[in-house]
C-alpha positions in Angstrom: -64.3 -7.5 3.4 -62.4 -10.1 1.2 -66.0 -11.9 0.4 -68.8 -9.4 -0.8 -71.9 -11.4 -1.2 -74.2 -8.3 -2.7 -71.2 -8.8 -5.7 -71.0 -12.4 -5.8 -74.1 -13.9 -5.3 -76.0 -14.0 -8.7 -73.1 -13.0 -10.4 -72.2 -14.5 -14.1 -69.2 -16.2 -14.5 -69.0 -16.6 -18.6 -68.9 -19.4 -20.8 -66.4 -21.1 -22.6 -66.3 -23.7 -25.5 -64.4 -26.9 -24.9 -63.9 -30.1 -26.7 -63.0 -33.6 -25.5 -61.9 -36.7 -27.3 -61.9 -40.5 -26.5 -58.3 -39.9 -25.3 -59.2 -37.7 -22.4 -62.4 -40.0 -21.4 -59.7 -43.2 -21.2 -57.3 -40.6 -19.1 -60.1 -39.5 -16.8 -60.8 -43.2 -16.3 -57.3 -44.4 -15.4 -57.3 -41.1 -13.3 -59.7 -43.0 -11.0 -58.4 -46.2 -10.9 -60.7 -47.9 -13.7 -59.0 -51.3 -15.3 -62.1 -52.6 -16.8 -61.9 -52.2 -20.7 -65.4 -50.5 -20.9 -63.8 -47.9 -19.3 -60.2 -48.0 -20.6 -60.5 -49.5 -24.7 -61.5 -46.9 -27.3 -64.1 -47.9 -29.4 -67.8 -49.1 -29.8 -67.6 -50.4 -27.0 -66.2 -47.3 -24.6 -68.7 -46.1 -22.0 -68.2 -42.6 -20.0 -68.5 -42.4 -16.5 -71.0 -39.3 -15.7 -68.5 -37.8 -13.4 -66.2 -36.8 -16.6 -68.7 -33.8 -17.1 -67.5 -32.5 -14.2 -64.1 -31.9 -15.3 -64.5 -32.1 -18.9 -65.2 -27.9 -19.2 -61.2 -27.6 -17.6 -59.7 -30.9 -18.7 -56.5 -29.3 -21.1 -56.0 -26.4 -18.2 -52.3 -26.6 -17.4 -52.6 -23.3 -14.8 -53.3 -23.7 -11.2 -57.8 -23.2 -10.8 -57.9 -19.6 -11.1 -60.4 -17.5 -8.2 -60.8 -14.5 -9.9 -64.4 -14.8 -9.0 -66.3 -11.4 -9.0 -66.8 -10.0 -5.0 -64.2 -12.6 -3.5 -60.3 -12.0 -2.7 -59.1 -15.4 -1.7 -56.3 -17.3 -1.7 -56.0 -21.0 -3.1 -54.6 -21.9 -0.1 -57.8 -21.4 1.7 -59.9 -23.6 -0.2 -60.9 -26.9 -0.3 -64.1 -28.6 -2.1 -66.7 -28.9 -0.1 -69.3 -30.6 -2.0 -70.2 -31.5 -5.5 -73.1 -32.9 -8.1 -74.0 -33.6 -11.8 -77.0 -34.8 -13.4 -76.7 -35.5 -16.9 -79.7 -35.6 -19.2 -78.3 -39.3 -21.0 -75.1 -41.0 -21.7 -72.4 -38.6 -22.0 -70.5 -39.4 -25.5 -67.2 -40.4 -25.6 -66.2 -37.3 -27.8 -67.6 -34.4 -28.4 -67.8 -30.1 -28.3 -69.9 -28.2 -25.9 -70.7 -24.7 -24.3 -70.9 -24.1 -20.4 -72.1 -21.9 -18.4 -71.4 -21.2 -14.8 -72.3 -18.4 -12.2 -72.1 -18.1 -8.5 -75.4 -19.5 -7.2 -75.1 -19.2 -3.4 -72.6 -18.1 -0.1 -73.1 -19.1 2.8 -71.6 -17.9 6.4 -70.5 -20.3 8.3 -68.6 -18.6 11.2 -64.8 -19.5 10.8 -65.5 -20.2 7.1 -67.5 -19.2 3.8 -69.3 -21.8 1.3 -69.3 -20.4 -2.4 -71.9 -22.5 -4.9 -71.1 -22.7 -8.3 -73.6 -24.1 -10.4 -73.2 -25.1 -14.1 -75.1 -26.4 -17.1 -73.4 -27.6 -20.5 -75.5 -27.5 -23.7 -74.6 -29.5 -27.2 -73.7 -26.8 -30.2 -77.2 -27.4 -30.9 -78.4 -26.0 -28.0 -79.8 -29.4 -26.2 -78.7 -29.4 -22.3 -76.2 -32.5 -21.6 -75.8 -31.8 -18.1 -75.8 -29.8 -15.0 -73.0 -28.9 -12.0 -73.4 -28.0 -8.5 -70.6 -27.4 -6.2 -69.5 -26.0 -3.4 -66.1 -24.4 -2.4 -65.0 -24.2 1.7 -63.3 -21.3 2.1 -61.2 -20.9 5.5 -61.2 -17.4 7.6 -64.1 -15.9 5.4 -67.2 -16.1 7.4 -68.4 -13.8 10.3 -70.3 -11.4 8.0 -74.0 -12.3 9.6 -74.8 -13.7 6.5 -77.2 -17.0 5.8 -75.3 -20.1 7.4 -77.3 -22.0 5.0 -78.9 -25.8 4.8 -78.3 -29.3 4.4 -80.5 -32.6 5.0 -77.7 -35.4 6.0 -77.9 -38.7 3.8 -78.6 -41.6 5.9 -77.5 -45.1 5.0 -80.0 -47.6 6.1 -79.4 -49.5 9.3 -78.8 -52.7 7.6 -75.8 -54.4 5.9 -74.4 -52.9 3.0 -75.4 -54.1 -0.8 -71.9 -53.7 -1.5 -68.7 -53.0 -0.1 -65.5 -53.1 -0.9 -62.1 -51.2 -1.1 -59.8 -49.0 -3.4 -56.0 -49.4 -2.8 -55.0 -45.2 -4.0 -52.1 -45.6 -5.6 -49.1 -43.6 -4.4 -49.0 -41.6 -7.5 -52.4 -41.1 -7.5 -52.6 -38.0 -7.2 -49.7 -37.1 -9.7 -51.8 -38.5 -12.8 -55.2 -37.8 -11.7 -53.9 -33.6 -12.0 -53.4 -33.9 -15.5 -57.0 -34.2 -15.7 -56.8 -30.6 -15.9 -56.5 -29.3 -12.0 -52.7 -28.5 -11.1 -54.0 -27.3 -7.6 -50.4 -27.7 -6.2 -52.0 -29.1 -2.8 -51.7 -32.1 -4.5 -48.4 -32.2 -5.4 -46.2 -29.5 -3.8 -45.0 -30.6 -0.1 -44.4 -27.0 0.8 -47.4 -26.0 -0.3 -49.7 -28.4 1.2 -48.1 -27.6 4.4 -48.9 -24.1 4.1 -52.4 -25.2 3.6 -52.4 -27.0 6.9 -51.7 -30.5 5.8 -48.8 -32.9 5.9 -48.7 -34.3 2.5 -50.1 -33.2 -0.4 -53.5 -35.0 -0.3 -55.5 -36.8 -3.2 -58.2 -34.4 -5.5 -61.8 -34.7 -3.5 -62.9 -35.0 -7.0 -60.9 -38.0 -7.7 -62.1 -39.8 -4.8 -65.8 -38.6 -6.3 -64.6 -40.5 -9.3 -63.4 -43.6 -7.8 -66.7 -43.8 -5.5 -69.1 -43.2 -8.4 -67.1 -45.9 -10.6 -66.7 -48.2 -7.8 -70.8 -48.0 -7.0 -71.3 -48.4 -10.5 -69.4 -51.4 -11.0 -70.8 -53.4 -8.0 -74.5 -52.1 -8.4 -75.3 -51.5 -11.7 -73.3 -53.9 -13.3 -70.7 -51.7 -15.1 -73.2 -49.3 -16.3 -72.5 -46.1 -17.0 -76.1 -45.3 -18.9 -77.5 -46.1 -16.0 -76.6 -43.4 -13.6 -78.3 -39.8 -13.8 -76.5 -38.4 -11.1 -74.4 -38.4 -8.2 -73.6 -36.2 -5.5 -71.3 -36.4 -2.1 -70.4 -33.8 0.3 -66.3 -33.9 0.7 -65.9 -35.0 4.5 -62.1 -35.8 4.5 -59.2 -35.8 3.4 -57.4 -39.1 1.5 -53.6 -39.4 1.4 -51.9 -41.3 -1.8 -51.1 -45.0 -0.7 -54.2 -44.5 1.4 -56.9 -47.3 0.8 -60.7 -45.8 0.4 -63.3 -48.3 1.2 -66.7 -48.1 -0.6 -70.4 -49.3 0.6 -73.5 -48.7 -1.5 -77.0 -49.6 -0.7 -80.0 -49.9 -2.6 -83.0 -47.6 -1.7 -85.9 -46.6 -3.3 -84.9 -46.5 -6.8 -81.1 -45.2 -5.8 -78.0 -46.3 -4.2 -77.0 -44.5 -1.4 -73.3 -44.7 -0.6 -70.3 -44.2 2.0 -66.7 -43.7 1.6 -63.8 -44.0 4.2 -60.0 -44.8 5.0 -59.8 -48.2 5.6 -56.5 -49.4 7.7 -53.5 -47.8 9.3 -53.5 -44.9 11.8 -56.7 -43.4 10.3 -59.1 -45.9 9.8 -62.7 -45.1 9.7 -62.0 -41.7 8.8 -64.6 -39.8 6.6 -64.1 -39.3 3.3 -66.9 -38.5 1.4 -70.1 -38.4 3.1 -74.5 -38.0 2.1 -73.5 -40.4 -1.2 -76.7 -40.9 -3.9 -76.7 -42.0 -7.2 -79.2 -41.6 -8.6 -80.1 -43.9 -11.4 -82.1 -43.1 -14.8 -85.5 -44.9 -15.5 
C-alpha cells in the first residue's frame, strides 16, 4: 500500500534552522501582488504579512518539495494542497533565525483520494513559540484503505452584503516569481508537466492565492495591518490560472472576518477558489 497510516500518522518529520532577511519579506510581498510601501520599502516602517511564516521554513529551497515522508510513496504529480493555516503568537519580524518543527498529524481516507496533515510550530533561538502551521496535502488515487474519512465544519459567509469586495488582476507571470519564494513545484511552470497532472496550464501556487486573499482582506478591513491578524486559514477549492483575475469579499463577524475568493470574468467565472476564509484578528 503506497500510504501506510500505522507509519505515517504520528510520525516526526525533523527540524531544521532557517533564517530570513528583509529582502525575502519584500520578495514574498511582491510575490502576492502587494504595491503598498508597508509591504514593499525596507525599513522602520516594513510590516510582514503573517502568511510569510508559512513559507519562511523553505524560502531559499531551489529543489522541487520533496515527499519523502515516512509510510507514503507518492508522486508529486498527485498532489495538490488541500488546505492551510497559521496563527502566529505577535508580529512576525521582518528578519530574523528560527527552529521548526513539523510531523504528520493526521490522514484521512477519502475514497478516490488521501488527505495527509502536517502541522508545524517555529520557536525563536530562545525557545519562545512565534507561530504554528496546519496543512493539508490531497493526494489523488490513495484512498480506499477503510480508514477515517475525517471532518470538517464549512465556513459560512453571512447572508448579507459583503464588508468588502474587490478584485486581484494575477499577473501572467505570476506564477513565475511567486516560485522563487522557495517552491519550484514544476506544476506551476512546466506545460508538460502540468498536463501530466491533469491540467491545461500550469496553474498559480494555492499558497499564493492564500497570500493575495489574506493581504487583500487585510488591506480593506484592517486598514493595512499586519499586527492585527492572528491567523488565517482557507481550504484550497480551485484552481487559478496566471492572467486570471481572483475576486475577494470579507465580512465582519464576531470579532473576525470571514472571507471568499473566486475567478471573476471570462469562461470561468464564479469558480471557487479558496473557500471556509477566517481571519482571525488579535485582541
Amino acid at each position: 500500500m503506497p500510504i501506510d497510516p500505522t507509519v505515517a500518522i504520528g510520525a516526526d518529520l525533523g527540524s531544521r534552522e532557517f533564517s530570513w532577511q528583509e529582502s525575502d519579506v519584500l520578495l514574498y510581498h511582491l510575490g502576492i501582488g502587494a504595491t503598498d510601501l508597508s509591504w514593499t520599502l525596507e525599513g522602520p516602517d516594513l510590516q510582514v504579512l503573517p502568511s510569510f511564516g508559512v513559507v519562511a521554513p523553505t524560502f531559499h529551497d531551489t529543489d522541487p518539495p520533496p515527499l519523502d515522508l515516512p509510510g507514503c510513496d507518492i508522486d508529486l504529480a498527485q498532489v495538490v494542497h488541500g488546505s492551510q493555516s497559521i496563527s502566529v503568537t505577535g508580529p512576525l519580524p521582518t528578519s530574523g533565525t528560527a527552529q521548526v518543527s513539523t510531523r504528520i498529524s493526521d490522514i484521512w481516507d477519502k475514497g478516490k483520494a488521501a488527505v495527509i496533515w502536517q502541522e508545524a510550530v517555529a520557536t525563536s533561538p530562545e525557545g519562545a513559540e512565534l507561530w504554528t502551521t496546519r496543512s493539508s496535502i490531497f493526494v489523488k488515487g490513495e484512498g480506499g484503505w477503510g480508514g477515517d474519512r475525517g471532518s470538517s465544519t464549512p465556513v459560512t459567509p453571512p447572508d448579507r452584503a459583503p464588508d468588502a469586495d474587490t478584485a486581484y488582476d494575477v499577473l501572467p507571470q505570476q506564477a513565475l516569481l511567486y516560485r522563487l519564494c522557495g517552491d519550484r513545484n514544476p506544476l506551476h511552470a512546466d506545460p508538460d508537466f502540468a498536463a501530466r497532472a491533469g491540467f491545461p496550464a500550469p496553474i498559480l501556487h494555492g499558497l499564493c492565492s492564500y497570500g493575495i486573499v489574506l493581504r487583500t482582506l487585510t488591506e480593506q478591513l484592517l486598514d493595512g495591518d499586519a499586527a492585527a491578524v492572528s491567523g488565517f486559514a482557507a481550504k484550497f477549492a480551485g484552481v487559478v490560472f496566471p492572467g486570471e483575475t481572483i475576486r475577494v469579499q470579507g465580512w465582519r463577524e464576531d470579532g473576525r472576518v470571514l472571507g471568499s475568493a473566486t475567478v471573476a470574468g471570462g469562461e470561468r467565472d464564479g469558480a471557487p477558489v479558496l473557500a471556509d476564509v477566517v481571519l482571525s484578528t488579535a485582541g
